[in-house]
N, C-alpha and C positions, 0 to 999 in steps of 0.2 A: 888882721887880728889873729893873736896866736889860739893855740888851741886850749890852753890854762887861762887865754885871756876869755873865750868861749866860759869858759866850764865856769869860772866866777862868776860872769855875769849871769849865768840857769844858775849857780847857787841863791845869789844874791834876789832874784827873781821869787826861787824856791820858798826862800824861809821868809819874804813879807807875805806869801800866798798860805803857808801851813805854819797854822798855831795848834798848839795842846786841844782845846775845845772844838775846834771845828778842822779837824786836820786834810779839808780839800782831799779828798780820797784820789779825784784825775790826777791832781801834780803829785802825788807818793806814788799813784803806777807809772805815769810818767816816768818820774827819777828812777823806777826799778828800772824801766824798761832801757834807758839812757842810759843807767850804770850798768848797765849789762850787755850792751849791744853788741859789744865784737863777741861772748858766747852766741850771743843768738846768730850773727852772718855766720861764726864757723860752726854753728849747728851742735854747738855744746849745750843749749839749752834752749828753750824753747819761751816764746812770750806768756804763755797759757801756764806752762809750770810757775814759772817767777810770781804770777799775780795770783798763781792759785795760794802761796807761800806767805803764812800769817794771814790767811782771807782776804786777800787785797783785792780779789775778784767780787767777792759776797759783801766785803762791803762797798765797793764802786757801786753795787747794783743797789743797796739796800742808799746808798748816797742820792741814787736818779731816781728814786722811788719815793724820798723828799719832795720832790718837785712834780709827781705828777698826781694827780686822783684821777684813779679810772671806775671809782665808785658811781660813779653819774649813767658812765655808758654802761656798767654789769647790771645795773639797777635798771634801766629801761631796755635793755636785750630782755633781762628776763623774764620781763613783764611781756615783752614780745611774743619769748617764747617759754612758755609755762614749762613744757616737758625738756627745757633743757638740756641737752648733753654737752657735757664737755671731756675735751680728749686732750690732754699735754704731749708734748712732743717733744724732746730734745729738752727737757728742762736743765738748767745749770745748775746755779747756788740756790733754786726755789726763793729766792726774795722777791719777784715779782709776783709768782704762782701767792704765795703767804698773803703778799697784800691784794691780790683777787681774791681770794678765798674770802677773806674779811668781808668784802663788798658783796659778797653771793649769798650772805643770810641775811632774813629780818625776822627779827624779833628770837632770833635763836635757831629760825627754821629755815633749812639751806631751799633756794628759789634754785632749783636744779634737779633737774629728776635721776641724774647720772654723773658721775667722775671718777675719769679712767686716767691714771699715767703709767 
């Protein structure tokens, strides 16, 4: 199979995977990552720049952040631990920090005695 015969069938792949309303964020980094591969092997550019371009990183992140709640586990840690600390680390795009944050107040009042980034 030639290499155009390749590349139509990830087109054709592509476009029943991404519609306008739900634009499957994995297969758009994907296709950047694919249209761009031979900068990236000769070190014209890097994966992390490309995704960081049009927030294709912030939204991957904010796309897996769909599918998980980690309200359950912040909610009974810190009942665990009243005097809370928390400490971030290496944050990226904060779309996961954002949706923790959410889960670390009740009723207004953060269940955390400390937060440092």
């Amino acid at each position: 199979m030639s290499t155009v015969e390749k590349e139509a069938i990830i087109e054709d792949l592509r476009s029943e995977l991404v519609h306008e309303e739900d634009p499957m964020i994995p297969v758009v980094c994907m296709k950047q990552i694919d249209t761009n591969c031979e900068d990236i092997i000769a070190d014209k550019a890097t994966a992390l720049n490309l995704l960081n371009n049009n927030n294709l990183m912030g939204q991957y992140y904010a796309w897996g952040q769909k599918y998980v709640d980690w309200s359950h586990f912040w909610i009974l840690l810190c009942h665990l631990k009243p005097g809370l600390r928390i400490l971030e680390i290496g944050g990226g795009t904060g779309t996961a920090t954002a949706a923790a944050l959410r889960s670390l107040y009740n009723l207004g009042v953060p269940m955390y005695s400390n937060y440092m980034c």
